[in-house]
C-alpha positions as CSV (number, residue, x, y, z in Angstrom):
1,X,10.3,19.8,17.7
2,X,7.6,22.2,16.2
3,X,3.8,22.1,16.1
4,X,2.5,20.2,12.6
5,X,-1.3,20.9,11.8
6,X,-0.8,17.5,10.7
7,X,-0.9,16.2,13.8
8,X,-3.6,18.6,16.1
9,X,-5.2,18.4,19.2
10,X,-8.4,15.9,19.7
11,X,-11.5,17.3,21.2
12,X,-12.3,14.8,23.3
13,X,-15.6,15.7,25.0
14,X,-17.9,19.0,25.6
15,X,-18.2,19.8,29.1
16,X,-21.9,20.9,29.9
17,X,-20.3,24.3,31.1
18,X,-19.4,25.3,27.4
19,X,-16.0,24.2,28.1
20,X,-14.5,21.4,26.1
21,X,-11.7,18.9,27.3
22,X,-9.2,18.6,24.6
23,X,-5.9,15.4,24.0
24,X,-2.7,16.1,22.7
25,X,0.1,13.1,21.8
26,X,3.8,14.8,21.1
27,X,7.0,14.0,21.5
28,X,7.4,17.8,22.7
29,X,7.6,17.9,26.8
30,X,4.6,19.8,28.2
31,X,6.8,22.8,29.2
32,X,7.0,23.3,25.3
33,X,3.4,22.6,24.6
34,X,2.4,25.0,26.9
35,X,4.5,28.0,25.1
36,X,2.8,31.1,23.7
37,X,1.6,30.4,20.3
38,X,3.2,26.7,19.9
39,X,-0.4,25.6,19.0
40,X,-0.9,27.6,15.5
41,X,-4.1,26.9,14.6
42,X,-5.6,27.1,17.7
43,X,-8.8,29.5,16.2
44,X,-9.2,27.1,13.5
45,X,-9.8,24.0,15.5
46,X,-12.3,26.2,18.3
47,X,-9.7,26.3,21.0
48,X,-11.3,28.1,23.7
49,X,-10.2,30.1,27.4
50,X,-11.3,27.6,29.8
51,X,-10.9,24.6,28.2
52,X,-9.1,21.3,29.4
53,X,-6.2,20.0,27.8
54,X,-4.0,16.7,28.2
55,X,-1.0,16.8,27.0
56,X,1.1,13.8,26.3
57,X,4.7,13.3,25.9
58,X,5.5,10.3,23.6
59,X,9.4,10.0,24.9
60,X,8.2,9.4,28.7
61,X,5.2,7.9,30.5
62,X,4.1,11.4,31.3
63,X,0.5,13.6,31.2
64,X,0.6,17.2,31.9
65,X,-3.2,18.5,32.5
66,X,-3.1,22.1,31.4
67,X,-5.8,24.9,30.9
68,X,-6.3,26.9,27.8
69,X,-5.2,30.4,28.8
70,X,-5.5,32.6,25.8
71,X,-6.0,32.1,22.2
72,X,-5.3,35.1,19.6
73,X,-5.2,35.0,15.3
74,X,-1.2,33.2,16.2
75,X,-2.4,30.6,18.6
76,X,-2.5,29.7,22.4
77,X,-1.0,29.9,25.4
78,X,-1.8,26.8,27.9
79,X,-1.4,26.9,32.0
């Protein structure tokens, strides 16, 4: 499945480090999520190195916790 900007990421708090802590709800596995670029409009929601990110998988009871690795003008990369 692909990445909507219909359905984004939620910033869910600001951390008082500048870093932010971010949810994600998908029926895309984490190992997907986490590709280069799947997240298209990262720049456009405020995506930032550093920040948190949960990512949820709809088919299973699974969270992934990943960190926000890069972001460019195509999207960003999560670890």
């Amino acid at each position: 499945m692909a990445y909507s900007t219909s359905n984004p990421p939620v910033k869910q708090a600001q951390g008082i480090d500048g870093f932010s802590i971010w949810a994600y709800k998908s029926a895309d596995a984490a190992a997907t999520v986490k590709a280069a670029n799947y997240i298209t409009n990262a720049l456009d929601l405020g995506l930032k190195v550093g920040d948190l990110f949960l990512i949820a998988d709809t088919n299973t009871p699974l969270a992934t916790l990943a960190i926000v690795s890069a972001v460019t003008a195509s999207g960003s990369t999560l670890t």
